[in-house]
N, C-alpha and C positions, 0 to 999 in steps of 0.2 A: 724482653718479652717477645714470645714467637706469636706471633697469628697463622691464623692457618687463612688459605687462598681461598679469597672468594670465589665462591662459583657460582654458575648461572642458576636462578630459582629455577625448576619443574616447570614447564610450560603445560598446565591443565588442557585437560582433550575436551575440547567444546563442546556444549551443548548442543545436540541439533534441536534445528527449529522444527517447528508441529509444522503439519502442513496448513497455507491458508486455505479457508471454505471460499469457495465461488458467493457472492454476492449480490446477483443483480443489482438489486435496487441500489448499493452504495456506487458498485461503479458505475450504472448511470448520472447517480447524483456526483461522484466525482467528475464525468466526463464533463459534466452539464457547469460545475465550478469551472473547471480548466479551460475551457471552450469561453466563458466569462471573462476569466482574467487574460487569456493570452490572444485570443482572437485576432483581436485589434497590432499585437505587438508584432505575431505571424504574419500580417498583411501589410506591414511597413517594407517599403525597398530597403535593401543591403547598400548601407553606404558604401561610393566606390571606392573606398581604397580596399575597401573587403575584396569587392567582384576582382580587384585587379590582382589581389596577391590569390585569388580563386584562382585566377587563369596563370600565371607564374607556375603556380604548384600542375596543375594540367600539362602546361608545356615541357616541363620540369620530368613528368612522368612519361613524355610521350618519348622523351630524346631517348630516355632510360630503356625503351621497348628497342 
């Protein structure tokens, strides 16, 4: 028995998306959730081993100049 070669399906040309409407009142209400939950995690220090590979990758970039 012969088969014949698979081939690639047609890749469909996507839909574009509708444009979104401006919302006031949700994006307040979203900033106003966001600002809720993350507040608190934004205002925690960067543990150092972060700040340290921070400044590696800065040094790192300066020698590159």
């Amino acid at each position: 028995m012969s088969e014949k070669p698979k081939t690639k399906p047609e890749m469909a040309t996507p839909t574009p998306r509708p444009q979104a409407k401006f919302n006031p009142a949700f994006d307040s209400w979203l900033e106003t959730k966001l600002h809720k939950i993350f507040d608190s995690v934004a205002s925690e220090p960067l543990p150092q081993d972060l700040v340290k590979l921070l400044g590696q990758i800065d040094e790192a970039e300066e020698k590159k100049k």
